[in-house]
N, CA, C and O atoms as CSV, one atom per row, in Angstrom:
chain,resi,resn,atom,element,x,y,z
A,1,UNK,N,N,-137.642,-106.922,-106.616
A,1,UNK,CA,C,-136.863,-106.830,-105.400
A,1,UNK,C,C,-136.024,-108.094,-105.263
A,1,UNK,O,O,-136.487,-109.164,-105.658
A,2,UNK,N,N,-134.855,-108.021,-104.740
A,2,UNK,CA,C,-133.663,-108.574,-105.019
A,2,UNK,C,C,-133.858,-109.805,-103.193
A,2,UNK,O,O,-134.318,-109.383,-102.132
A,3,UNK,N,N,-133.454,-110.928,-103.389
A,3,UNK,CA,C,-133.842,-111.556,-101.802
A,3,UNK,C,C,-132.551,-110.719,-100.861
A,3,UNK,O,O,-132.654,-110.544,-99.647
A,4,UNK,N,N,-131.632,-110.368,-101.490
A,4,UNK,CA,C,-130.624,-109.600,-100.392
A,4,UNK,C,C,-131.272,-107.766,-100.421
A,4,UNK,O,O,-130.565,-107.022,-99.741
A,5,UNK,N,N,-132.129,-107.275,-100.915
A,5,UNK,CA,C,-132.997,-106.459,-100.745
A,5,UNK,C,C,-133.934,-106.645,-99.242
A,5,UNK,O,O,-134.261,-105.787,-98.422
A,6,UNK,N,N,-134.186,-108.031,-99.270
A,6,UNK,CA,C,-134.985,-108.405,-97.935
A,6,UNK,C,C,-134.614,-108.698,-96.578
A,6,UNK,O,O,-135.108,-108.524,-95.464
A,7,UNK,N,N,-133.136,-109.418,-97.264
A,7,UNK,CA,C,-132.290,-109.356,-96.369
A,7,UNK,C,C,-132.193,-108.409,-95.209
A,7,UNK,O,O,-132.417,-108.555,-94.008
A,8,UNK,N,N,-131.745,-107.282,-96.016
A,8,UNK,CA,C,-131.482,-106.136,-95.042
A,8,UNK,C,C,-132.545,-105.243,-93.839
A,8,UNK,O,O,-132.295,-104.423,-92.956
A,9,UNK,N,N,-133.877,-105.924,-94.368
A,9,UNK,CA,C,-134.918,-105.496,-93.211
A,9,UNK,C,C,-135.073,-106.241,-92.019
A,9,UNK,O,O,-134.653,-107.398,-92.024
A,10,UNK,N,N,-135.640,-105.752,-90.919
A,10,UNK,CA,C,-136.067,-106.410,-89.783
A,10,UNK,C,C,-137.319,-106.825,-90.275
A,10,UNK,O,O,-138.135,-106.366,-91.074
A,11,UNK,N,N,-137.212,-108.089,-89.382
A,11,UNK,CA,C,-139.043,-108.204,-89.566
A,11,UNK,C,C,-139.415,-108.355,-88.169
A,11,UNK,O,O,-138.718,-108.838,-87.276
A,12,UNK,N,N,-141.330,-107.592,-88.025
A,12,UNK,CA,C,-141.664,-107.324,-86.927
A,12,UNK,C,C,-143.032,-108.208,-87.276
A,12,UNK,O,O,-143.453,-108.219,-88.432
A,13,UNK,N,N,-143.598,-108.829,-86.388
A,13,UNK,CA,C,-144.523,-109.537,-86.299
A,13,UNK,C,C,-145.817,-108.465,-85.790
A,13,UNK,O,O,-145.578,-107.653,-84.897
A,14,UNK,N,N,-146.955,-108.520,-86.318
A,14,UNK,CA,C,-147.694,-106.926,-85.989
A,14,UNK,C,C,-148.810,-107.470,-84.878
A,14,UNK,O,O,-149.564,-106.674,-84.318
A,15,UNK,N,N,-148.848,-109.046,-84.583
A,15,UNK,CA,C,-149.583,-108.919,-83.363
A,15,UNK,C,C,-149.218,-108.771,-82.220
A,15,UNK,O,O,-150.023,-108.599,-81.304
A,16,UNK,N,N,-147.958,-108.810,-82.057
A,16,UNK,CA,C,-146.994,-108.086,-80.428
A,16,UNK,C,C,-146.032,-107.181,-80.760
A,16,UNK,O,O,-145.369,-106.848,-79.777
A,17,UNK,N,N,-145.624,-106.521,-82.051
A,17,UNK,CA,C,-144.635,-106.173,-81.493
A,17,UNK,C,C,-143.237,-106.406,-81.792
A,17,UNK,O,O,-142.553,-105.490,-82.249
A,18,UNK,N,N,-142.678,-107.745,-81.537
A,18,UNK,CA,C,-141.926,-108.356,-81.520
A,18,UNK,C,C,-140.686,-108.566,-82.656
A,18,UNK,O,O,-140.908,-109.308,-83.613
A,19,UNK,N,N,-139.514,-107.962,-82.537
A,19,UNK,CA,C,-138.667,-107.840,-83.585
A,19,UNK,C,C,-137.887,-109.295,-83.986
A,19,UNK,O,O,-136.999,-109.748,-83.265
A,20,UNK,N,N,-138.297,-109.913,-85.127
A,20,UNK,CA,C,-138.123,-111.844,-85.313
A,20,UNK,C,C,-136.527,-111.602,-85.644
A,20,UNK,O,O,-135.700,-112.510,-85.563
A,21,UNK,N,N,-136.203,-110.217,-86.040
A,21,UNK,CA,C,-134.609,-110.622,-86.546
A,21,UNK,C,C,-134.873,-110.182,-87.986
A,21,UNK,O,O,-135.727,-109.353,-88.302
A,22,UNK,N,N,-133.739,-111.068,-89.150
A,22,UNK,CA,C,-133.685,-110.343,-90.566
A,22,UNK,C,C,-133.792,-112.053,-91.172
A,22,UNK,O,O,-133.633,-113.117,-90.574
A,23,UNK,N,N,-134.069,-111.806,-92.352
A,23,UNK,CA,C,-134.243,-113.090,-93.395
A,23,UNK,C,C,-133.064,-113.618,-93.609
A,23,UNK,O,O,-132.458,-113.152,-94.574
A,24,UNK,N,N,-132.278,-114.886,-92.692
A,24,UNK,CA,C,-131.274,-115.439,-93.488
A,24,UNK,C,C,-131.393,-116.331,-94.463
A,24,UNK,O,O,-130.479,-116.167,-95.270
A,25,UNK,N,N,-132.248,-117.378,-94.816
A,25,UNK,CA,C,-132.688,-117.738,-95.611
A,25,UNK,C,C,-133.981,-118.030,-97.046
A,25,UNK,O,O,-134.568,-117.071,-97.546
A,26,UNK,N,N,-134.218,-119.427,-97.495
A,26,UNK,CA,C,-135.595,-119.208,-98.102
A,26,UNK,C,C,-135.253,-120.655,-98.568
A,26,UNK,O,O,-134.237,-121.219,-98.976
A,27,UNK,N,N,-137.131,-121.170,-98.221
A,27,UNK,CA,C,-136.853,-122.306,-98.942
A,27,UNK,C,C,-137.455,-122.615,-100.148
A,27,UNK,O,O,-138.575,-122.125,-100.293
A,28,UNK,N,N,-136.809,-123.636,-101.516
A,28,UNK,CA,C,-137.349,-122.855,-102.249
A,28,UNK,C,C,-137.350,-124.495,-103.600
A,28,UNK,O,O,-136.496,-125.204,-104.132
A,29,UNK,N,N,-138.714,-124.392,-103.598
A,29,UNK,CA,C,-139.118,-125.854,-104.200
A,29,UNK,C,C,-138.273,-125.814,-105.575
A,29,UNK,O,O,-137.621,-124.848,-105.971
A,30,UNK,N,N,-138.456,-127.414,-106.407
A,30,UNK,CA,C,-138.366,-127.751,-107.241
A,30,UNK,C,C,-138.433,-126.906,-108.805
A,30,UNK,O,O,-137.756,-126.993,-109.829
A,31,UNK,N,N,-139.231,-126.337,-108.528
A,31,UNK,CA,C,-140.034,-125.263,-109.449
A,31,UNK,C,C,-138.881,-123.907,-109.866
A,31,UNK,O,O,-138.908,-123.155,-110.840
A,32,UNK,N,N,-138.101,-123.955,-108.935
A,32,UNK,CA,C,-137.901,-122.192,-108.586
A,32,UNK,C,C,-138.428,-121.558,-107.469
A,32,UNK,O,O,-137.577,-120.913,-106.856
A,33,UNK,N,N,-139.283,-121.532,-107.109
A,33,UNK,CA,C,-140.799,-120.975,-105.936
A,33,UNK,C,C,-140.275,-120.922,-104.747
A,33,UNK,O,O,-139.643,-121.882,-104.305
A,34,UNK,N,N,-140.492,-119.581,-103.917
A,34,UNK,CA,C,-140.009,-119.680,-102.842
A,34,UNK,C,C,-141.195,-119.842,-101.602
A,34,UNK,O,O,-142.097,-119.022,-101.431
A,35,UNK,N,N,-140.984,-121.125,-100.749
A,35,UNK,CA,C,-142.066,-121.451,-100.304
A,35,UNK,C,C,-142.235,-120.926,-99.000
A,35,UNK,O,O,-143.432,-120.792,-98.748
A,36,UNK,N,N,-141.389,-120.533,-97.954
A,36,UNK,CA,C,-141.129,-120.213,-97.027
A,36,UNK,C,C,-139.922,-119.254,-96.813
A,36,UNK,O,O,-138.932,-119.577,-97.470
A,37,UNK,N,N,-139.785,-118.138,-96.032
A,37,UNK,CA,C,-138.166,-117.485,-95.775
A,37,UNK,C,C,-138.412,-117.633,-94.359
A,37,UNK,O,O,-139.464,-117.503,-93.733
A,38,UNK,N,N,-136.813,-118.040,-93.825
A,38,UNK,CA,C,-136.730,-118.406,-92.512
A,38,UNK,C,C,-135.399,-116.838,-91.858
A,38,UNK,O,O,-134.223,-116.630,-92.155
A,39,UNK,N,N,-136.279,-116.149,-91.007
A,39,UNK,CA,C,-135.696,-115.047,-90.423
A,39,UNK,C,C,-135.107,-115.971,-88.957
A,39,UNK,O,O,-135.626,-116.982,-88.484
A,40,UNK,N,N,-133.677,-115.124,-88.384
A,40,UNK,CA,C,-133.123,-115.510,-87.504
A,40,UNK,C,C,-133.049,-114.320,-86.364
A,40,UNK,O,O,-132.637,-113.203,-86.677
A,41,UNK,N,N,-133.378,-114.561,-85.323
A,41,UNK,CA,C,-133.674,-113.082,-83.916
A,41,UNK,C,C,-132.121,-112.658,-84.426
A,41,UNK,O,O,-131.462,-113.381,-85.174
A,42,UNK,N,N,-131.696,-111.500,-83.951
A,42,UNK,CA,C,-130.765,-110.678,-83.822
A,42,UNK,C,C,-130.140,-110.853,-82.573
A,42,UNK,O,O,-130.782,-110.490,-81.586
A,43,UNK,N,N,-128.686,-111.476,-82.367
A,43,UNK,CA,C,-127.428,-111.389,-81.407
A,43,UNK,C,C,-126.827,-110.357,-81.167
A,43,UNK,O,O,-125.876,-109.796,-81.713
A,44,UNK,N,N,-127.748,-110.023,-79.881
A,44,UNK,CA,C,-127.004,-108.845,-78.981
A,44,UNK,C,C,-125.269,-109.381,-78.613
A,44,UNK,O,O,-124.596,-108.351,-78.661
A,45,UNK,N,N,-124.704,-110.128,-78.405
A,45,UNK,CA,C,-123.588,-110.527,-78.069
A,45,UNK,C,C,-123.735,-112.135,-78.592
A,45,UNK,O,O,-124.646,-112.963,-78.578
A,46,UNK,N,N,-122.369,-112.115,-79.048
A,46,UNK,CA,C,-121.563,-113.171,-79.938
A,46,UNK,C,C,-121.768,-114.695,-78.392
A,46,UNK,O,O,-121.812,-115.841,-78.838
A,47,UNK,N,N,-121.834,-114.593,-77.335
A,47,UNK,CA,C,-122.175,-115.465,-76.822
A,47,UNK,C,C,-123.217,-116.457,-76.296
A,47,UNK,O,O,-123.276,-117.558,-75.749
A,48,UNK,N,N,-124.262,-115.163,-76.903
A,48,UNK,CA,C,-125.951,-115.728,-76.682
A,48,UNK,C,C,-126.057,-116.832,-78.016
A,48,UNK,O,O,-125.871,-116.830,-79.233
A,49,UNK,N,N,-126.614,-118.049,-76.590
A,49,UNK,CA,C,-126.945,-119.172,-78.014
A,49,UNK,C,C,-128.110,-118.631,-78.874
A,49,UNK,O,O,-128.642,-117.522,-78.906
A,50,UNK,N,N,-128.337,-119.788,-79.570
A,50,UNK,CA,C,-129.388,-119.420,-80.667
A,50,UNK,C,C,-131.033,-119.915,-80.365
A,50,UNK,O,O,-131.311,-121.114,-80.358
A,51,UNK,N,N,-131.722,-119.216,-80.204
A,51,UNK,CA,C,-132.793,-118.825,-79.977
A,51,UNK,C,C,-134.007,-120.143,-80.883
A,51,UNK,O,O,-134.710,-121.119,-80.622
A,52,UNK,N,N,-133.684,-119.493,-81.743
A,52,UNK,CA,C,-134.828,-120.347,-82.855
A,52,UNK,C,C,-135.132,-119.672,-84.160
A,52,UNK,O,O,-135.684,-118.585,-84.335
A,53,UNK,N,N,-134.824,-120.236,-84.745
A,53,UNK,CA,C,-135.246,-119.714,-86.289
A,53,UNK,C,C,-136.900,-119.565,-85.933
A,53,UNK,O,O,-137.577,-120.068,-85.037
A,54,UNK,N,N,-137.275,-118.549,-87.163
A,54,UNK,CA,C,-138.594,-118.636,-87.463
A,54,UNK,C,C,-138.953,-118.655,-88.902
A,54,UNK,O,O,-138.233,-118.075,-89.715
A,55,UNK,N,N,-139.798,-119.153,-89.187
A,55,UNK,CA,C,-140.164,-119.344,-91.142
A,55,UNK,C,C,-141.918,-118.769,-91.017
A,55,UNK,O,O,-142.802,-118.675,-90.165
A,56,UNK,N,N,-141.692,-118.488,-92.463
A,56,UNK,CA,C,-143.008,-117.951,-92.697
A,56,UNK,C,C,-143.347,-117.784,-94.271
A,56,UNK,O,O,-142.382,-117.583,-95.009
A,57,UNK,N,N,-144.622,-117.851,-94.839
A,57,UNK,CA,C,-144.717,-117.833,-96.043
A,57,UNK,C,C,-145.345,-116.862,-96.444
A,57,UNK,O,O,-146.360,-116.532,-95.830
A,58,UNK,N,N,-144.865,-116.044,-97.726
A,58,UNK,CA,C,-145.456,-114.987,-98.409
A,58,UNK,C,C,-147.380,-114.274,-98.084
A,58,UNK,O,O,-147.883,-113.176,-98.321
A,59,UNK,N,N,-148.069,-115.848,-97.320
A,59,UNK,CA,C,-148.970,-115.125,-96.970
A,59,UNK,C,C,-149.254,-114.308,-95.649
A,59,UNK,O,O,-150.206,-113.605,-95.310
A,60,UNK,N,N,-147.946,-114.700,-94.963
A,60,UNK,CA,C,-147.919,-114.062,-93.813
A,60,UNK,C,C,-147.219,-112.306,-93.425
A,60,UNK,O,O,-147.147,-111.465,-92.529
A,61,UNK,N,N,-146.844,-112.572,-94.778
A,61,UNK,CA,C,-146.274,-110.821,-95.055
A,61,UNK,C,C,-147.251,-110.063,-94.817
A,61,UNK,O,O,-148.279,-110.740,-94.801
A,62,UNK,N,N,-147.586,-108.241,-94.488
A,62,UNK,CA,C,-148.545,-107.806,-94.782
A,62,UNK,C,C,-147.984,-106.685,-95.284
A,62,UNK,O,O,-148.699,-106.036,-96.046
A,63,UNK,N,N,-146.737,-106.225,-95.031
A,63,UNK,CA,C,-146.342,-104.884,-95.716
A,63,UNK,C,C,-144.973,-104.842,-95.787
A,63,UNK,O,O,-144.335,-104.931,-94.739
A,64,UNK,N,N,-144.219,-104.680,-97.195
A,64,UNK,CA,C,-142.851,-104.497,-97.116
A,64,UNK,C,C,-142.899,-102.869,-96.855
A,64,UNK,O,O,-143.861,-102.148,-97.123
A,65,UNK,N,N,-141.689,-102.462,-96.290
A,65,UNK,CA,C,-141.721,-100.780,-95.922
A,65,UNK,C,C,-140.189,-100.706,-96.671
A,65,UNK,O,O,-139.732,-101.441,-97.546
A,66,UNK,N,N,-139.680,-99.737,-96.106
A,66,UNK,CA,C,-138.273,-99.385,-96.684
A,66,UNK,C,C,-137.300,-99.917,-95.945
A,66,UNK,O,O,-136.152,-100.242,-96.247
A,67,UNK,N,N,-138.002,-99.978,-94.751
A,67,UNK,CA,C,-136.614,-100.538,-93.334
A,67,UNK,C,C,-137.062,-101.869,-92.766
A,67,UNK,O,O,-136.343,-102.686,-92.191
A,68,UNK,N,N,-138.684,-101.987,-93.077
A,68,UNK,CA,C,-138.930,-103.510,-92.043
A,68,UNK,C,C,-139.948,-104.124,-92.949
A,68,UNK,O,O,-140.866,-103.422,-93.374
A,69,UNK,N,N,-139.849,-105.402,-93.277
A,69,UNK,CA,C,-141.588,-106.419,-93.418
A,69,UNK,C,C,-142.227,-106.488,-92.088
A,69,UNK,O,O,-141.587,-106.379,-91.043
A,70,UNK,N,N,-143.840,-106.720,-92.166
A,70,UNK,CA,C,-144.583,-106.809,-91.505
A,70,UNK,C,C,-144.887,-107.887,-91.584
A,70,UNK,O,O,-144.844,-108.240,-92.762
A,71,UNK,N,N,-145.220,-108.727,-90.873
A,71,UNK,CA,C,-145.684,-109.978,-90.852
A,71,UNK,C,C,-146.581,-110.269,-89.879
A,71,UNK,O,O,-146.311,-109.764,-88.789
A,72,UNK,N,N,-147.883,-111.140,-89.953
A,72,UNK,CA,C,-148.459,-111.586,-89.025
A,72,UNK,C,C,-148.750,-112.941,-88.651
A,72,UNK,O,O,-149.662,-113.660,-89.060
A,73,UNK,N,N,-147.657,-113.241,-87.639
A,73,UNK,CA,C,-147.841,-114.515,-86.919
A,73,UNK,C,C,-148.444,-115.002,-85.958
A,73,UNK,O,O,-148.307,-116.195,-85.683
């Protein structure tokens, strides 16, 4: 799976609920290794400031689907 494959999902956090937004980034050591991907909430309107990134690491995934990752934060 391609990281602009991941891109294109929402991710939902499965202990509320809560839609975090889509993966704009990843951070990604020395090695190659990606240590963290940092998802950004979704802008209902171009004037709402910015919220807060959120990051999370591969162990916090619990299910890629076709349309969303699961994650538990």
């Amino acid at each position: 799976m391609m990281l602009s494959d991941l891109q294109a999902k929402d991710i939902i956090n499965i202990k509320d609920g809560n839609n975090l937004g889509r993966i704009v980034d990843a951070k990604v050591d020395e090695r190659g290794q990606i240590n963290y991907f940092v998802a950004e909430p979704k802008k209902m309107f171009k004037m709402v400031t910015r919220v807060g990134d959120v990051s999370f690491g591969f162990d916090k995934i619990k299910k890629i689907g076709e349309d969303v990752i699961l994650v538990e934060i």
